[in-house]
C-alpha atoms as a printed R data frame, in Angstrom:
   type eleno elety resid chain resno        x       y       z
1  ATOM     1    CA   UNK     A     1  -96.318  82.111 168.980
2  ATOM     2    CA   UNK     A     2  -99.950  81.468 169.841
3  ATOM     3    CA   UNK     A     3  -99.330  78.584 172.027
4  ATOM     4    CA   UNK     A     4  -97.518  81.316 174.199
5  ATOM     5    CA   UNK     A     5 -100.196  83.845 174.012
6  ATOM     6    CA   UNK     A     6 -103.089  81.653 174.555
7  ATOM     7    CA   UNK     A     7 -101.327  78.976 176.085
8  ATOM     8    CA   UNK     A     8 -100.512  75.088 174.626
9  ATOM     9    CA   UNK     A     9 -104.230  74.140 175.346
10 ATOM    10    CA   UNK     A    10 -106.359  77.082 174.138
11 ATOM    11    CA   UNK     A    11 -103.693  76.713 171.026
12 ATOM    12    CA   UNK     A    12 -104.856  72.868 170.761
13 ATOM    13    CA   UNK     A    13 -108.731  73.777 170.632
14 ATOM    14    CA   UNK     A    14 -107.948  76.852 168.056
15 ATOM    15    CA   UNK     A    15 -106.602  74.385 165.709
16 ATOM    16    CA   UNK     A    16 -109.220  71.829 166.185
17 ATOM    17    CA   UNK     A    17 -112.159  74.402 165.345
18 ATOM    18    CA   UNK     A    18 -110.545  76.186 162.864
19 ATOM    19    CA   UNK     A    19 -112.026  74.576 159.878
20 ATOM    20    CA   UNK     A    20 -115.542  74.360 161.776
21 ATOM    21    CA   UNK     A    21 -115.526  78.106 162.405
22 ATOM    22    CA   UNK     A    22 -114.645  78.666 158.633
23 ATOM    23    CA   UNK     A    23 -117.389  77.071 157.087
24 ATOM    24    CA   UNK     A    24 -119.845  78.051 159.885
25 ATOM    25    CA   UNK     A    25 -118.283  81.672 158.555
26 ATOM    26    CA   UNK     A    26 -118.959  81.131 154.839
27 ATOM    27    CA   UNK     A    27 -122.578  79.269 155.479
28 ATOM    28    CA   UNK     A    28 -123.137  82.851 157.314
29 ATOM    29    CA   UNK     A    29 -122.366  84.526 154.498
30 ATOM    30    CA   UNK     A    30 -123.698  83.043 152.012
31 ATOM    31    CA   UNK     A    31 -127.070  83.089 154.360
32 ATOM    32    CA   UNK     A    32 -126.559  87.156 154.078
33 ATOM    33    CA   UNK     A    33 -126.221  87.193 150.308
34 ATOM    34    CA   UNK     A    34 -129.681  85.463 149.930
35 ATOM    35    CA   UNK     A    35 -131.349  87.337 152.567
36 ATOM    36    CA   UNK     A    36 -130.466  90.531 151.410
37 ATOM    37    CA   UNK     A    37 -130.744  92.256 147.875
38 ATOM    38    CA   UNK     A    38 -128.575  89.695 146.023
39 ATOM    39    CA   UNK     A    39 -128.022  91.291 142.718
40 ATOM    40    CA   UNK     A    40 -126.279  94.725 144.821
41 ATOM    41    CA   UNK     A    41 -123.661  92.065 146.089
42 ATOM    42    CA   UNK     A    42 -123.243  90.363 142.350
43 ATOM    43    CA   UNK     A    43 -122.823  93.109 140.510
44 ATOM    44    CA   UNK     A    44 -119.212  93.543 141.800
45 ATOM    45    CA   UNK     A    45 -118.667  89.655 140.142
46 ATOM    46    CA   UNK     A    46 -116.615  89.936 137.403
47 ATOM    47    CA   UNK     A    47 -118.577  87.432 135.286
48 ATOM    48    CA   UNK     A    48 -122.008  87.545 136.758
49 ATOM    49    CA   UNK     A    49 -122.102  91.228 137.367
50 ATOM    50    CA   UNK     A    50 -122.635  92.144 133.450
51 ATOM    51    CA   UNK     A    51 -126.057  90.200 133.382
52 ATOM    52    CA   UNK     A    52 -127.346  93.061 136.156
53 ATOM    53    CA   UNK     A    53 -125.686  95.976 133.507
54 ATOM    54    CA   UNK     A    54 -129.122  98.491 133.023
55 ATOM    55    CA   UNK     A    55 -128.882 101.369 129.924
56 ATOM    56    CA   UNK     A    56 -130.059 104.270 131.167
């Protein structure tokens, strides 16, 4: 299937890069996370996201 959209080479390179492009990908977002307000991403972790619980 993608070998005939892309064609047998373009296929090839995909395949090669994939796992490069993933963890590019996650380095990216972890790089997000820490430059932005960290604790509004945590909060949605099950575990973690009870140490950021505030009474009101």
């Amino acid at each position: 299937m993608l070998s005939q959209l892309l064609g047998p080479r373009y296929a090839q390179l995909l395949q090669t890069w994939t796992p490069t492009l993933v963890t590019w990908g996650g380095v990216a977002g972890v790089g997000v996370i820490w430059a932005t307000d960290w604790k509004l991403v945590l909060q949605y972790v099950p575990y973690i996201g009870g140490k950021f619980k505030t009474e009101d």
